[in-house]
N, C-alpha and C positions, 0 to 999 in steps of 0.2 A: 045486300051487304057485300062489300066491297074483299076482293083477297087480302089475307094477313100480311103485310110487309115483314120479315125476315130485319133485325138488326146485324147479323152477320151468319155466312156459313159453318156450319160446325165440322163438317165433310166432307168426301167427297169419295164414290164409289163407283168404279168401275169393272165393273165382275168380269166382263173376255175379250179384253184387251188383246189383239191381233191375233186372239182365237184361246189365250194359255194364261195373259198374265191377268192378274185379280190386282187393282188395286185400289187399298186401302189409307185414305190421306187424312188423318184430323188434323184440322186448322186451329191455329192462332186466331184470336177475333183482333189482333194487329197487323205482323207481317208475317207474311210466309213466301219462303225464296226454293224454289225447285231447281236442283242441281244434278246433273248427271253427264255423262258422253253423250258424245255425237249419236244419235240413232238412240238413244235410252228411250224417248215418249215423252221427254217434258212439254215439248209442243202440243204433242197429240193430246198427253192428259188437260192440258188447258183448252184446246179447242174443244172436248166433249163435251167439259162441264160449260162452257159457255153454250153450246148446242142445247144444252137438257137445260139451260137459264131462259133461254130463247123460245125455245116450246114452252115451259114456265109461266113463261110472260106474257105469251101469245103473240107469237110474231111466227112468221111462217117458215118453220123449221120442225122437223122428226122430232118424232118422240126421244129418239134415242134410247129405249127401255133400258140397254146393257149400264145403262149412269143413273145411281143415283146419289141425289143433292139435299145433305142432309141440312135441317136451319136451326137457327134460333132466335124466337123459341120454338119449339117444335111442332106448336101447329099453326108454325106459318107456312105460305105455299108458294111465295116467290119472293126476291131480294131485290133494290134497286142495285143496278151494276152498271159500271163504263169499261169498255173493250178498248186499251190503247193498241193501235200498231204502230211499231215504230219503224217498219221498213220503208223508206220512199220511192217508191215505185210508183212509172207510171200509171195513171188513171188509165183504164183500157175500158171501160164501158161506155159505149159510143152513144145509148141512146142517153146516158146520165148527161156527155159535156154536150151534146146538143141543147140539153135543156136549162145550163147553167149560165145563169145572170153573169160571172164574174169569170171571163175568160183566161184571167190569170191561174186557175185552178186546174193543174195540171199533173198533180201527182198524189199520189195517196196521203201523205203530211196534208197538202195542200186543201184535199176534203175534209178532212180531221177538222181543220180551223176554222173553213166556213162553216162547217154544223156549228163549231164554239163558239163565234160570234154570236149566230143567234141566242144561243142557251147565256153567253155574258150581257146582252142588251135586257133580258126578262132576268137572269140576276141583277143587275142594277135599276130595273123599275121597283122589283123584290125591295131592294135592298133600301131604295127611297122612299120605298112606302112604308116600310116601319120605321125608318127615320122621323118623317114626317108625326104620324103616329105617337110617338114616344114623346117628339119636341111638344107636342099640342095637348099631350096629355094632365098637363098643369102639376105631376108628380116628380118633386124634385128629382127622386133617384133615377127615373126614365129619364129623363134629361139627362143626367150624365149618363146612363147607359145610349142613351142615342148616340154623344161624341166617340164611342165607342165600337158601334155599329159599325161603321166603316173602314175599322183597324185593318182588318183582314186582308180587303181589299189593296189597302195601301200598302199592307207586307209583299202580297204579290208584287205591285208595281216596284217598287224598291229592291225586291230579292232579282226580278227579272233582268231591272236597269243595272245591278249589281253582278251578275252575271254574264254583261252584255259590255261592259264599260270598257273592254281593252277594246271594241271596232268602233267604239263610241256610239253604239244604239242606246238610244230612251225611248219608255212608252208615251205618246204624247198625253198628258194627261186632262187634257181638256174635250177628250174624242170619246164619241161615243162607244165607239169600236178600237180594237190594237188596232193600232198604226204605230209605228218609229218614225224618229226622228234621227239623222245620221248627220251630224255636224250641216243642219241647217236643209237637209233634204228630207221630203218626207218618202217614206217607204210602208209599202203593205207589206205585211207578214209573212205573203207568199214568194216576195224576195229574199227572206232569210236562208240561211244555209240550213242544210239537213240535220245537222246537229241542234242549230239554234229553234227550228222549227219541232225539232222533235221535246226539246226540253218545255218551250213553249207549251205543246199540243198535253202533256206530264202535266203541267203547274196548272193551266186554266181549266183543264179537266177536274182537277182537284176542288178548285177554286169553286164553280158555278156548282158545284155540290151542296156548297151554301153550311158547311158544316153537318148534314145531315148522314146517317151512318149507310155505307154503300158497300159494293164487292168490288174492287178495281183488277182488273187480269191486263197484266201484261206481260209481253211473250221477247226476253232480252232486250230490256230497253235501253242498255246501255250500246245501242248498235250507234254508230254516229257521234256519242258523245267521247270528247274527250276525258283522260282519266281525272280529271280537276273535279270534273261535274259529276262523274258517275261514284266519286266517294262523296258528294256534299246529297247524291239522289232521295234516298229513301225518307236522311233524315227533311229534306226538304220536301217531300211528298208528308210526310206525317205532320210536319207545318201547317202546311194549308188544308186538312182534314185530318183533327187525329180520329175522327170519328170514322175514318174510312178501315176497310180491311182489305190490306194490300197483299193480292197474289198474284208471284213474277215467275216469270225463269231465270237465269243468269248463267254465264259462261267466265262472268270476268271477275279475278277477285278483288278489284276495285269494289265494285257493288258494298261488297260487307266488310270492306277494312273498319269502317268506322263505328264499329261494334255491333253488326249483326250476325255472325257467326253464328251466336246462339238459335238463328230462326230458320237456318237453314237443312234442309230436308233432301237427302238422295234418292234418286228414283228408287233402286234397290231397297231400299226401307222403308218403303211403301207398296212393296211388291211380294204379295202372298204366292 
């Protein structure tokens, strides 16, 4: 028998912290936004608990005993999760672009995407096989939930092309993979800009989750975006999975103008 999947974290504990602090965080099974100064540990507390997710999972990372990661329900023993980074930074591990098919892949954005390509081609096999499915199953109401099936997908593409519309980008929508289209030029994704790439790497992440309930950590994702996009974020994150449980940091009060206030969490008040 297989580990218990976790529908979201309930916690999250770190007893000694740079030797003194204790901290104690309960979560929202929606959003939660960690706020603090420069030097507080919002960074740090989000790397541990991805550490102690990572040994969890079994991927090869320390135990990290001083974290632990509480679930629900409670006897599950690990959560599906996506780690965004939103820095763009050069790719620096030589023996990884040696072995990369796609030499346009040259900065950390830039690997985010080709992993997501893959995981968007097997959502979209996903996504045609219950289509298919549904259409074949001779039961009227699957039928119209098959035209239905695809919603999702088409929100993305339309919220993206709607986001992208002052340079004039569109996702082409006859490709198996993103690709744009720039006033009659085709362009990979890995030509987009930092910001556009990084809103991108946010949405399809979301997306190829396929509606299913996840832990999302992201660490200031408003780095690159402009302020237009970093107040339309969260709510456009909870769009394309409300089923996910988004935990962020943030510096900018764009993030929560648009009514999340209420989810936001200082380091200090979680600091026994």
């Amino acid at each position: 028998m297989g580990k218990i999947l976790a529908e979201r974290i309930s916690s999250i504990e770190i007893k000694s912290m740079w030797g003194f602090k204790h901290i104690v965080w309960e979560l929202r099974p929606d959003i939660n936004i960690l706020s603090g100064v420069n030097g507080a540990g919002k960074s740090t507390i989000l790397n541990k608990a991805v550490s102690k997710l990572d040994f969890l999972s079994g991927a090869d990372s320390d135990d990290c005993p001083d974290v632990v990661v509480n679930f629900y329900p409670p006897e599950a023993e690990s959560i599906a999760y996506d780690v965004i980074r939103c820095v763009d930074r050069p790719l620096m591990h030589s023996n990884l672009l040696e072995k990369m098919a796609d030499r346009n892949v040259v900065s950390e954005l830039d690997w985010q995407i080709y992993k997501l390509q893959r995981r968007y081609l097997d959502y979209q096999v996903n996504l045609g096989n219950r289509t298919i499915d549904l259409l074949t199953s001779g039961d009227p109401e699957k039928m119209v939930l098959a035209q239905q099936t695809s919603a999702k997908k088409k929100e993305f593409l339309d919220f993206v092309d709607s986001m992208f519309a002052e340079t004039g980008k569109k996702i082409v929508r006859d490709s198996n993979e993103i690709v744009f289209d720039q006033n009659g030029t085709r362009l990979l994704p890995y030509s987009l800009s930092s910001g556009e790439k990084q809103l991108l790497v946010i949405l399809l992440t979301l997306l190829v989750q396929d509606m299913k309930p996840c832990a999302i950590f992201m660490d200031e994702p408003e780095v690159s975006l402009h302020i237009e996009w970093q107040q339309k974020l969260i709510s456009a994150v909870r769009k394309m999975n409300p089923n996910a449980q988004i935990i962020l940091t943030t510096h900018s009060p764009a993030v929560i103008m648009d009514g999340w206030l209420d989810v936001v969490t200082e380091v200090d008040d979680i600091t026994v």
